[in-house]
C-alpha positions as CSV (number, residue, x, y, z in Angstrom):
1,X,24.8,22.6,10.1
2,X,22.3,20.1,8.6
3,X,23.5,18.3,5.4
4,X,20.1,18.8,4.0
5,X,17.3,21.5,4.8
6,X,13.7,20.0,3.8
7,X,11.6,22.9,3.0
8,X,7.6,21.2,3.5
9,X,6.1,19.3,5.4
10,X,4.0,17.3,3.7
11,X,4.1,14.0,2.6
12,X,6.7,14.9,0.0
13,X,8.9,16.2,2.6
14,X,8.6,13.6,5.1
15,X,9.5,10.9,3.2
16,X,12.5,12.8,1.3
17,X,13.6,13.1,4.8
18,X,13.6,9.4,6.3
19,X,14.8,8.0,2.6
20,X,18.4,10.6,3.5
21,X,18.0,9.6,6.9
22,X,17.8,6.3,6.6
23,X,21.3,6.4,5.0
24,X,22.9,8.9,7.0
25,X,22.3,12.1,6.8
26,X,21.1,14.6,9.4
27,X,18.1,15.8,8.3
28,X,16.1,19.1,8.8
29,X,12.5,20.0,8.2
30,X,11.1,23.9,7.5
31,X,7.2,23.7,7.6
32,X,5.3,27.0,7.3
33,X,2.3,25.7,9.1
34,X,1.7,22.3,10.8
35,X,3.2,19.3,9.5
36,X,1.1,17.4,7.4
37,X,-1.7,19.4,7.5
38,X,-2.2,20.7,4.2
39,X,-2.7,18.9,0.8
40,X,-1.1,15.6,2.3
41,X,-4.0,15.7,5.0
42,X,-6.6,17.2,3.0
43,X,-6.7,14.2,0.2
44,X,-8.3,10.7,0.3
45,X,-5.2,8.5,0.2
46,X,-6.0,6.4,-3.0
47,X,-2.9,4.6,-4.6
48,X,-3.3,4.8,-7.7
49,X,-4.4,8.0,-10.6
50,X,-8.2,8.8,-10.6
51,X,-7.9,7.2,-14.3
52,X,-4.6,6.1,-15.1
53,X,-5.1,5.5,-18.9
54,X,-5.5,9.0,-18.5
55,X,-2.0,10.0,-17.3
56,X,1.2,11.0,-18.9
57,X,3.6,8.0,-18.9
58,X,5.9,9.3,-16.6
59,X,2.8,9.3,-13.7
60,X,2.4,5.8,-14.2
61,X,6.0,5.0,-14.1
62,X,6.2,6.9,-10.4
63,X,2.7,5.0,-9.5
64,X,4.0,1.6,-10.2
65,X,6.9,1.9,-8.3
66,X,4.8,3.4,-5.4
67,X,2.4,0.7,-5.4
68,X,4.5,-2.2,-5.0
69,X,6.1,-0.5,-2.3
70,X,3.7,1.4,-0.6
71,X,2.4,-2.5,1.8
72,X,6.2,-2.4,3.3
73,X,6.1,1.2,4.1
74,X,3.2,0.2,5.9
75,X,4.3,-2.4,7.6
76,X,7.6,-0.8,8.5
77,X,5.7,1.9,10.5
78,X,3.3,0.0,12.1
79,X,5.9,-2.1,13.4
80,X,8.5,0.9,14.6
81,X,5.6,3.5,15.8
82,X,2.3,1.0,16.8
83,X,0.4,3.6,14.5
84,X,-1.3,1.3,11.5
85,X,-1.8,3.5,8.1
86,X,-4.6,1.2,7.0
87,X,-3.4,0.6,4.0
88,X,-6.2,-1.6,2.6
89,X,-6.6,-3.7,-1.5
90,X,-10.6,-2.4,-1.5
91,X,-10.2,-2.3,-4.9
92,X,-12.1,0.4,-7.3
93,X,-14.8,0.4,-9.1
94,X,-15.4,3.4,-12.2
95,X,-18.6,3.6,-13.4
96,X,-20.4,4.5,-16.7
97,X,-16.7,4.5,-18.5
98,X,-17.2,6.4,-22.0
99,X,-13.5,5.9,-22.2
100,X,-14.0,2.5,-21.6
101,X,-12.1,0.5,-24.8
102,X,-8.8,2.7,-23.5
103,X,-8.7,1.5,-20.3
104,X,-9.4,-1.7,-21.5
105,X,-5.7,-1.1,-23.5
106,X,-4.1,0.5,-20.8
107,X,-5.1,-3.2,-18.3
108,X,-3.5,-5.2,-20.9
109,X,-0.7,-3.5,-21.6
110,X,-0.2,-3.3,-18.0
111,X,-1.0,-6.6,-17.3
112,X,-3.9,-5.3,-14.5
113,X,-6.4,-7.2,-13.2
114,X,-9.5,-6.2,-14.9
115,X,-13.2,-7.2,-15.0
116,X,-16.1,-5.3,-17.1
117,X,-19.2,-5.4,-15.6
118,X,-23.1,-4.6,-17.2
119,X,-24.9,-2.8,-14.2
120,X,-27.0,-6.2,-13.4
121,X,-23.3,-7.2,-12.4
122,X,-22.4,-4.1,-10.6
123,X,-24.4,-5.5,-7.2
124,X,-21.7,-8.8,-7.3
125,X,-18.8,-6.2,-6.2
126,X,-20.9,-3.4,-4.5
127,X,-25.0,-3.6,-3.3
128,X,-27.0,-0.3,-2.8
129,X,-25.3,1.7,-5.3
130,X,-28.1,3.6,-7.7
131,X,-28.9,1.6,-10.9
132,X,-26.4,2.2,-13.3
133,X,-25.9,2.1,-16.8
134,X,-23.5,1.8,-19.5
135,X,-20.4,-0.4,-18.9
136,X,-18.4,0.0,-15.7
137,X,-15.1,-1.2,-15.1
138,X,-13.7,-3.4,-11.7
139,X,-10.0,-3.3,-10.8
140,X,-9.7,-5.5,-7.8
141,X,-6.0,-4.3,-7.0
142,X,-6.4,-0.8,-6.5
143,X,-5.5,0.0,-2.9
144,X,-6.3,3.4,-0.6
145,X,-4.4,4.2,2.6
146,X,-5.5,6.4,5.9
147,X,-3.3,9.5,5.0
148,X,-3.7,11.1,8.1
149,X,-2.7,7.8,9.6
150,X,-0.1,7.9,7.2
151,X,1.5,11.2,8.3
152,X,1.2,10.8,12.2
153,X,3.3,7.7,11.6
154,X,6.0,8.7,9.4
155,X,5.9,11.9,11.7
156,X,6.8,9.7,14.7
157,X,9.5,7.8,12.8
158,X,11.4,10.6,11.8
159,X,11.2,11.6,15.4
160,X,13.2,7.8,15.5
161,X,15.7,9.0,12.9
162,X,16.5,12.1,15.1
163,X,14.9,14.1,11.9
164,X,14.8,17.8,13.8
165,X,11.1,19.5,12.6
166,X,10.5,23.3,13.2
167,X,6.8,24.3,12.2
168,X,5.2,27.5,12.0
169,X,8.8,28.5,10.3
170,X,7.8,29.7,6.8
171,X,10.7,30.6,5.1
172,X,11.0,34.0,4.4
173,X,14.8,34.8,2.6
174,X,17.6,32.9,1.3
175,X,21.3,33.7,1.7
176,X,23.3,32.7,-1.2
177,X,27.5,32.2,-2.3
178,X,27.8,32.3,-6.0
179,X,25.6,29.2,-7.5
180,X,24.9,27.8,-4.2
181,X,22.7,28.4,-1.3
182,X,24.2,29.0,1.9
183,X,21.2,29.4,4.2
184,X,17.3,30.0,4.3
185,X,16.0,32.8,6.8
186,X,12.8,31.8,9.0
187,X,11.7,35.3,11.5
188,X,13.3,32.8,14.0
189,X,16.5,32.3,12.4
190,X,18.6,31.7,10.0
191,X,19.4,27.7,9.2
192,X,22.5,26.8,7.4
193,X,23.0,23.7,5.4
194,X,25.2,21.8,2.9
195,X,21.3,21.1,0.5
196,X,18.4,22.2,0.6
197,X,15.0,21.0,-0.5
198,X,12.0,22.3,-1.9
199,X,8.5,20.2,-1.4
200,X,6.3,23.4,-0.3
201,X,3.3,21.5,-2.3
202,X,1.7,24.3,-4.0
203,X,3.8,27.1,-2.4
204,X,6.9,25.5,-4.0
205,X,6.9,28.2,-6.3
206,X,6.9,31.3,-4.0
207,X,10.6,31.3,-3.2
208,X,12.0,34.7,-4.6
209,X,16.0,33.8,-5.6
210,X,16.7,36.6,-7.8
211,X,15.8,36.0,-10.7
212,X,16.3,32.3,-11.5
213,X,14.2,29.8,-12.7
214,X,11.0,28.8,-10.7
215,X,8.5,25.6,-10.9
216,X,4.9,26.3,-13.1
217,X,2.9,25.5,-9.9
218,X,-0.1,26.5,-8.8
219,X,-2.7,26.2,-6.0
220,X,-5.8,24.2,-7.0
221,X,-8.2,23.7,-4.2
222,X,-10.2,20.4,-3.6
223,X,-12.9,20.1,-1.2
224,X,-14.0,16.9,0.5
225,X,-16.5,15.3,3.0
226,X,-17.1,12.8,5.7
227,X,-19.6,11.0,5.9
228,X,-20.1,8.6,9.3
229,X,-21.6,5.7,8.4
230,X,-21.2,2.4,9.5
231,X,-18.8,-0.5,8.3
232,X,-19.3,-2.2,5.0
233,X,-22.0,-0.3,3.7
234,X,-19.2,0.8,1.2
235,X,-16.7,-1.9,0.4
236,X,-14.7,-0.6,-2.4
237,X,-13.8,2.8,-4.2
238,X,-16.2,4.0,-6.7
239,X,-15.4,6.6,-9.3
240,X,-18.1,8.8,-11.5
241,X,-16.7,11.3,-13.6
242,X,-14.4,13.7,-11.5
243,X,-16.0,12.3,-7.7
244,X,-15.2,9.2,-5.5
245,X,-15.9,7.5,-2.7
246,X,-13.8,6.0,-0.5
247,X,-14.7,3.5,2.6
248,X,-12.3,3.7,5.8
249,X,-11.8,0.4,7.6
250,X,-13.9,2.3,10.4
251,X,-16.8,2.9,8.6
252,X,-16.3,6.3,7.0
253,X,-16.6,7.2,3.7
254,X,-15.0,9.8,1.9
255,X,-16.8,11.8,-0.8
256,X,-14.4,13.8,-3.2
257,X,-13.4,15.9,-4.7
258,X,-13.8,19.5,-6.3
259,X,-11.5,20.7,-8.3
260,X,-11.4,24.9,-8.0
261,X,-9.2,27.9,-9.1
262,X,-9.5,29.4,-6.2
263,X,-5.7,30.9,-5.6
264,X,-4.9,29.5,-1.9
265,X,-8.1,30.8,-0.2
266,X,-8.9,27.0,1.1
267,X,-12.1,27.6,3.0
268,X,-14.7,25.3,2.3
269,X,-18.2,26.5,0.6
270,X,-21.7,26.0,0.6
271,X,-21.8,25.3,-3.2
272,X,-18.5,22.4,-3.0
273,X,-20.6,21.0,0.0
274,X,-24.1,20.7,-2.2
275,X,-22.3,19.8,-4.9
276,X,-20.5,16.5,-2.9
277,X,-23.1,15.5,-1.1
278,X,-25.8,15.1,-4.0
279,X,-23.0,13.0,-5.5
280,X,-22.5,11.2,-3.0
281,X,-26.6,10.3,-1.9
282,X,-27.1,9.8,-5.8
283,X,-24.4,6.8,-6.2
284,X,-25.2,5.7,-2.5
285,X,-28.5,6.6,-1.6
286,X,-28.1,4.9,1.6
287,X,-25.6,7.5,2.9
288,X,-28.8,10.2,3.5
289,X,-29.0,8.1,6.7
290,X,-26.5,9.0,7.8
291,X,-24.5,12.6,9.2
292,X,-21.5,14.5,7.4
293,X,-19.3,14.5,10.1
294,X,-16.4,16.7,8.5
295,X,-15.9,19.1,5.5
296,X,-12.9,21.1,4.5
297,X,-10.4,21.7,1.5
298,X,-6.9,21.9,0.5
299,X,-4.8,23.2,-2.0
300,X,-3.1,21.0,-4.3
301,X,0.0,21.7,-6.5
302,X,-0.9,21.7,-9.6
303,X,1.7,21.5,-12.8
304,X,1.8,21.6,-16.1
305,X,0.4,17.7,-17.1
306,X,0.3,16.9,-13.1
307,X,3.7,15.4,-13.8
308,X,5.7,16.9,-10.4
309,X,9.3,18.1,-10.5
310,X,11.9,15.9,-9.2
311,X,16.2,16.7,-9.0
312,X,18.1,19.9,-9.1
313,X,17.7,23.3,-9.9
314,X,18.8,24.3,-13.1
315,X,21.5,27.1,-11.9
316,X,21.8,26.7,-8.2
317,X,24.0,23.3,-7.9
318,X,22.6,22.6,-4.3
319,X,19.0,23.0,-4.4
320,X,16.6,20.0,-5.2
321,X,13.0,20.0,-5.7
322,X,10.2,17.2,-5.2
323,X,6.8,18.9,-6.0
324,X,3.8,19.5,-8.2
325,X,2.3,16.3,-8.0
326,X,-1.2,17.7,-8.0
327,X,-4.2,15.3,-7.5
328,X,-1.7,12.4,-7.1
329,X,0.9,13.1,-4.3
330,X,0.3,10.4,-2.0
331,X,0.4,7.3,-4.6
332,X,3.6,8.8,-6.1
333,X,5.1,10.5,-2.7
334,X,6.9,7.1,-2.4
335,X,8.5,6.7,-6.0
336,X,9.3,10.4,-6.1
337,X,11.1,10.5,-2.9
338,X,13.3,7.5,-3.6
339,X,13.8,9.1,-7.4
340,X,15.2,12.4,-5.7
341,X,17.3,10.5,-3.2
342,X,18.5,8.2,-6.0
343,X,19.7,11.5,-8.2
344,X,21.1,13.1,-5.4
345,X,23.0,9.7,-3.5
346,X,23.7,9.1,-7.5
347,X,22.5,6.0,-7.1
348,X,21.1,3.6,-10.4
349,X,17.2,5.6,-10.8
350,X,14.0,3.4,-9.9
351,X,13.2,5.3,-13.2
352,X,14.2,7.6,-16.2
353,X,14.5,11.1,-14.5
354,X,14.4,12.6,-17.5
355,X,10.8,13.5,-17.7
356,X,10.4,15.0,-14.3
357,X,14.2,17.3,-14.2
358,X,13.6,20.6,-13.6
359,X,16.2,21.9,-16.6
360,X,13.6,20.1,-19.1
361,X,10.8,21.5,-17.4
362,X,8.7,25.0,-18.0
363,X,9.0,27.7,-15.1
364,X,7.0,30.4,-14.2
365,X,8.9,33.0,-16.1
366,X,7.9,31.4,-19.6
367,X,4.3,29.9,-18.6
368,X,2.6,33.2,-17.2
């Protein structure tokens, strides 16, 4: 018997699982598919909200932390698996801002490293971009990191940990004692453990346990391309209205991303694919000369204000959740794994947990 069952696989789940391992516990992870290989995969890997000044406080809290820990996570791996995540300070660069004086607030108050640029100044931090106007905003700090890089290497270091990983084992049934569950039933078995753990991503919600309370999440799909280009035509992150870009230490750049209600049908379409790639050779013209190597989607979890539920459930005293993190699992995957461990070790929180507790939160009975 484990003393915790992680249900997901994602990024969610993996690092839940080497934060208990780390102190102790014997760790198992349920993943319905392959691990890693939805949402976690499927996103671009930058650390940090598309706009912060945008986000509920609580976001920011978990980003913060995530932040100033995410260049020791990276080193720790590289050193204990040889597999670097790339995590790279390129910085980002939003353009055309109409929110502009707000962000301007949200720097300051934050103490961020800011510079406002006129387009004539928009060359200084990235040439070839298509003549902009308005005022843009430059924040030097902002970092991105190779996700899929990411997930191979925590992957191999819960393989260190002696973390046991069954995938293609969806879960299909629960068994239950009272206000407890006893055991989660895969069409392979049935695996017993003191905890369990939900961070399904956007099937968190499927779970049928009577009926008590469930999350408010839902699939949202994103779609994203690949351009292969060469290295430093793109030097930094740029942001227009709900699209990126993102340049790989290799080259690549990332264009993202749609946002679709699309229930969890996450194949990718002729209409996302137009719709990227005319942003993408309209902000960078020079990427027509070169070939989309890659285009797919995922489903993200999304949640009522993105904020994701962390700690237990509100009847069943040995069930946890860590999910619904929508657009912004990977820069607060970190915080939000150390917040659940810290509820659950009961250790002093990284931060209030009062915003993210499922018992404060809406479920799917009362949201529709």
């Amino acid at each position: 018997m484990s003393d915790f069952i992680v249900i997901g696989g994602g990024i969610s789940g993996l690092l839940i699982a080497r934060e208990l391992a780390s102190h102790g516990a014997e760790v198992t992870i349920l993943e319905q598919g392959r691990i890693g290989q939805e949402a976690s995969w499927a996103g671009g890997g930058i650390l940090s909200p598309l706009y912060p000044w945008r986000q509920p406080s609580p976001i920011n809290a978990l980003c913060h932390w995530s932040q100033q820990q995410y260049p020791l996570l990276s080193q720790q791996l590289q050193q204990t698996t040889n597999i670097d995540p790339q995590w790279s300070r390129c910085g980002m660069l939003w353009l055309s801002l109409p929110d502009l004086n707000d962000a301007l607030s949200w720097c300051r108050n934050t103490a961020t490293n800011a510079t406002v640029l006129s387009g004539k100044q928009v060359s200084s931090i990235q040439t070839g971009l298509e003549d902009q106007s308005g005022t843009h905003l430059w924040l030097p700090d902002i970092a991105q990191i190779r996700n899929p890089r990411l997930l191979k290497a925590l992957r191999q270091d819960l393989q260190l940990r002696k973390v046991q990983v069954f995938e293609q084992s969806p879960v299909m049934d629960w068994e239950m004692s009272e206000d407890q569950a006893t055991a989660v039933k895969t069409a392979q078995r049935a695996f017993s453990a003191e905890n369990f753990i939900v961070t399904a991503g956007a099937w968190s919600a499927r779970f049928k346990m009577n009926d008590f309370w469930q999350p408010a999440i839902h699939p949202v799909k994103g779609q994203m391309l690949l351009f292969k280009s060469r290295p430093g035509l793109l030097q930094t992150m740029v942001q227009a209205g709900e699209h990126y870009l993102i340049p790989r230490l290799d080259g690549r750049i990332l264009a993202g991303s749609t946002v679709e209600e699309s229930g969890y049908d996450k194949r990718p379409t002729a209409s996302g694919y137009r719709r990227l790639y005319q942003f993408a050779v309209t902000t960078l013209p020079a990427l027509k000369d070169y070939p989309v190597e890659l285009h797919w989607a995922g489903i993200r979890p999304g949640s009522p204000d993105g904020i994701p539920y962390i700690g237990p459930h509100p009847q069943i005293t040995n069930l946890f959740y860590n999910c619904g993190h929508f657009r912004n699992g990977v820069v607060m995957g970190l915080a939000a794994a150390q917040l659940l461990a810290d509820i659950i070790l009961e250790r002093p929180p990284i931060t209030d947990p009062e915003p993210f507790l499922p018992c404060h939160r809406n479920s799917l009975s009362n949201t529709g």
